[in-house]
N, C-alpha and C positions, 0 to 999 in steps of 0.2 A: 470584938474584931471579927467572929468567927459570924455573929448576924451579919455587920455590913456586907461583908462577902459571898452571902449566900442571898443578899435581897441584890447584890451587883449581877450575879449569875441570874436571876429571876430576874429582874427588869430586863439585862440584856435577848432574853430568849425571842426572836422574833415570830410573829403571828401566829397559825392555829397550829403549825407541825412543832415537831423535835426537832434540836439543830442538826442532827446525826441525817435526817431524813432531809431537808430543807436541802444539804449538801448534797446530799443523792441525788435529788428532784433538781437541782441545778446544773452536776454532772452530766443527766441522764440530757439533760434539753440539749446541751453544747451535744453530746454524743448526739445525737438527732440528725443535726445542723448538719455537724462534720459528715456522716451516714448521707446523710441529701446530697451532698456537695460532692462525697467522694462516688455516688451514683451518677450522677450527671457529669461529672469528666471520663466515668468507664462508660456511659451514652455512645458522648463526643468519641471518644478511645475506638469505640467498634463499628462507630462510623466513619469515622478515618480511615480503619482497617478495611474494612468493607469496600471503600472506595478503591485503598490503595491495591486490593485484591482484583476489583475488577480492569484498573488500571494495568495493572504486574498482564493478564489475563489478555488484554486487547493488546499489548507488548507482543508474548506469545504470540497470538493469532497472525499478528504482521509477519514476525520471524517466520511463522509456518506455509505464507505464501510465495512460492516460489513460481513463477513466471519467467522463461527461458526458453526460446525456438531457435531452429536454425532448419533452413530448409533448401533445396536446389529445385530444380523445375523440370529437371527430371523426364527420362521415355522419348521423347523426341528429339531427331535432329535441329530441326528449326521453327521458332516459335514465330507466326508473321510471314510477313506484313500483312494487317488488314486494314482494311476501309476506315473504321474509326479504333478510337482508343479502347482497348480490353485489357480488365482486369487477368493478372496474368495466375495462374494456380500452379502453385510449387508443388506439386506431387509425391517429390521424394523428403519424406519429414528426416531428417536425420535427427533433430531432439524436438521434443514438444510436452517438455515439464509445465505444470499446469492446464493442457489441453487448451488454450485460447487460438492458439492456430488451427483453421478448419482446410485441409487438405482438399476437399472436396469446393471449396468457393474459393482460396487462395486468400480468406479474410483473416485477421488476428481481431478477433473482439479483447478490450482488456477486460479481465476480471474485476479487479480492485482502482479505483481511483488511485494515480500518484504519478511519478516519471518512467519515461521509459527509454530505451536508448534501444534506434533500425536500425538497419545498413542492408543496403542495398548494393548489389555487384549486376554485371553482365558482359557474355563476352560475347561477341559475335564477326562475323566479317564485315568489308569492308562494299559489300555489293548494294545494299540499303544503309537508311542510317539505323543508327541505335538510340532510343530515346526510351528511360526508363522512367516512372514518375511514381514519387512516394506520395501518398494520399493518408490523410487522419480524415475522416467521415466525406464529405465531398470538396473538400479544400485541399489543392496540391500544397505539401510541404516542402519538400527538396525534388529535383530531378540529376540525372546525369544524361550524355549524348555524346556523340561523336557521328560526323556527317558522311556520307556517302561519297568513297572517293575508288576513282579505278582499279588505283598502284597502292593502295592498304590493303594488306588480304586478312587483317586480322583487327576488332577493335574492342576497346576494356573500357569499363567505366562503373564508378561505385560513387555510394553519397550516403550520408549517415545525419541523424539528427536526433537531439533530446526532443518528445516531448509529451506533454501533461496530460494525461487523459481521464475524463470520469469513465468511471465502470459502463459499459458495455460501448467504450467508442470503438470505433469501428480503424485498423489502420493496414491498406491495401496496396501494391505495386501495379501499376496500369502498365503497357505497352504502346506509347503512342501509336496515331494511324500514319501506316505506311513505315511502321522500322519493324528489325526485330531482331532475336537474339538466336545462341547457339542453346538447346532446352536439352542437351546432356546432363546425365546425371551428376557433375560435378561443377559447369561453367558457372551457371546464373543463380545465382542464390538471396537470399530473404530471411533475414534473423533481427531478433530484437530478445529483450529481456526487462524484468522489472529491476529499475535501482534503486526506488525507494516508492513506499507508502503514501501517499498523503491524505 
């Protein structure tokens, strides 16, 4: 009994190794495999991360653009009336976070591509008309007015509008020809802000 047993063990022992080592050498390949497999989803893993960092990072960057003017037009009594239409220069900045309003041309270039929200006021008398026009690069967007009347000694008018602009448009307040406004430092004013990125 104790032969057949020991010719069971010897037949069974498979090819040129030990069984002890055959098992190792079989272990060792699966451990391999799993190693391969678990390298290539930590890959995936820190490209993901990677992404989601510079993702998280252009987040940031948005939050950190702040776009916000307000301004009056400021040092003169009366702006106007001229011959044609002129861009009008708000002189007195009372805010200009971000610096896109230039004091010196009366223009707002935007910074950043996305929405933006004017308004535009003015106050003036009633001896000329009042005719203020909002401009995005050479296309009127909104205006306001009020006409030239004897017995009004005083006239107001304001207009506001969203809108879309890529980086470096251009968005300006003209003066029609032949109106004009009161250019104290408090009446006629010019503000806008960024509301969102795009």
């Amino acid at each position: 009994m104790m032969v057949v047993l020991l010719k069971q063990k010897r037949t069974s022992t498979p090819g040129p190794c030990f069984p002890d080592m055959c098992d190792i050498l079989q272990q060792l390949g699966a451990l391999k495999e799993k190693l391969s497999s678990v390298e290539t989803r930590l890959a995936d893993s820190e490209t993901k991360l990677a992404d989601s960092e510079t993702q998280i990072q252009e987040l940031k960057n948005k939050e950190r653009t702040k776009v916000i003017f307000s301004t009056a037009a400021g040092g003169v009594s009366d702006i106007g009336p001229f011959n044609t239409d002129t861009t009008l220069i708000y002189r007195r900045v009372i805010t200009n976070i971000g610096g896109a309003y230039s004091p010196s041309t009366g223009i707002f270039t935007a910074p950043v591509a996305g929405v933006y929200y004017f308004i535009i006021f003015y106050h003036a008398g009633g001896a000329h008309q009042g005719r203020v026009l909002l401009y995005k690069n050479n296309e009127l967007v909104v205006l306001t007015q009020d006409h030239k009347s004897d017995s009004d000694t005083a006239d107001n008018g304001g207009n506001a509008a969203f809108l879309q602009l890529q980086q470096r448009d251009q968005v300006y307040v003209r003066l029609a020809a032949n109106s004009y406004v009161w250019g104290y430092d408090h009446h006629t004013t010019f503000s806008g802000f960024l509301v969102t990125q795009m």
